[in-house]
C-alpha positions as CSV (number, residue, x, y, z in Angstrom):
1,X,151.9,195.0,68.3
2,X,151.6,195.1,72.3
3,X,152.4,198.3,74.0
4,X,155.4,197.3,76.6
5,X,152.9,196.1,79.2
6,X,151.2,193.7,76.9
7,X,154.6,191.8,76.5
8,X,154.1,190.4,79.2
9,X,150.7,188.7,78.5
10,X,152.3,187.5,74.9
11,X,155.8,186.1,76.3
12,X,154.6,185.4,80.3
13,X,151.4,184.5,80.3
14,X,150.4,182.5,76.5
15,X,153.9,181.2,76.6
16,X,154.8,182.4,73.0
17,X,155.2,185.2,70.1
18,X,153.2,185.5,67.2
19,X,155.7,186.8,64.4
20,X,154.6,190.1,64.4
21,X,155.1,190.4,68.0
22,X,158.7,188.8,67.9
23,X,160.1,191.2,65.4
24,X,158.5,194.2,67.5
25,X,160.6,192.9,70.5
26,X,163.6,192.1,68.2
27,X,163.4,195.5,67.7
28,X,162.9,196.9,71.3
29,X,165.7,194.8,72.8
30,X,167.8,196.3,69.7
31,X,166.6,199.7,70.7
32,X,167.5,198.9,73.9
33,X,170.8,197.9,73.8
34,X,171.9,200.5,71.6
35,X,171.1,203.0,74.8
36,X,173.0,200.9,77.1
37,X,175.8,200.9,74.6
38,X,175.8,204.7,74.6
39,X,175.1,204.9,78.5
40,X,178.1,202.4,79.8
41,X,180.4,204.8,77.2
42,X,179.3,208.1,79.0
43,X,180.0,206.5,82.0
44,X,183.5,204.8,81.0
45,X,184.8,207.8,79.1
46,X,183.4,210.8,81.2
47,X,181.7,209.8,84.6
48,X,184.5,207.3,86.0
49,X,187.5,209.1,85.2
50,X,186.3,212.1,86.7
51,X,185.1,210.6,89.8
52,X,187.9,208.2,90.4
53,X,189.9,211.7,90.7
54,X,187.6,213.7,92.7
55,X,186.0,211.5,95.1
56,X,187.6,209.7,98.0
57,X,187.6,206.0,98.0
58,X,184.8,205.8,100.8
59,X,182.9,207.9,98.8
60,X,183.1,205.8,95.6
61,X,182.7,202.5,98.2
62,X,179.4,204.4,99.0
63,X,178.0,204.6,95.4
64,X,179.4,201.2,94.3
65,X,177.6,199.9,97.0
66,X,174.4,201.8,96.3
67,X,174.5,201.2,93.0
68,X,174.7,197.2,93.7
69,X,171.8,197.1,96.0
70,X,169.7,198.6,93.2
71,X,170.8,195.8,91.0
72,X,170.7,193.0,93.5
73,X,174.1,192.0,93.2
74,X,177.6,191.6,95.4
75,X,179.5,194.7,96.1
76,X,183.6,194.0,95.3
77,X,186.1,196.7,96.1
78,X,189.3,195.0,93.9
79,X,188.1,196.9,90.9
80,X,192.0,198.6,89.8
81,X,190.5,200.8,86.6
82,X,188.3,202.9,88.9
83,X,190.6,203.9,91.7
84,X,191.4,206.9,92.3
85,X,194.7,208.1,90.3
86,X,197.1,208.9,92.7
């Protein structure tokens, strides 16, 4: 099975997946949205509340923003569950 940089000769490159080779990325997408389950919940539980109550709304503009760019896409401020609690 293909470390992670050899997936991209078997899936860009040859077009295809042997079966052994699909069941190892079955498994690493799995993997990987079982962290990204567990990360969005730290960060809906623990990280937003907290923030929407103890930075200012130009300061959560700035990170939204920043945190956009990284992900190449749009920015929108009309997001009600993250404001801060007033």
């Amino acid at each position: 099975m293909p470390g992670l940089k050899g997936w991209e000769d078997c899936v860009f490159r040859r077009d295809t997946l042997s079966h052994i080779e699909a069941k190892g990325l079955q498994v690493a997408v799995g993997s990987l949205m079982s962290m990204y389950r567990e990360h969005i919940s730290v960060e809906d539980q623990l990280i937003f509340p907290v923030a929407a109550r103890v930075l200012s709304r130009p300061e959560q503009i700035s990170i939204g923003k920043e945190m956009a760019a990284r992900r190449t896409v749009n920015f929108k401020t009309d997001i009600p569950r993250f404001r801060k609690q007033e």
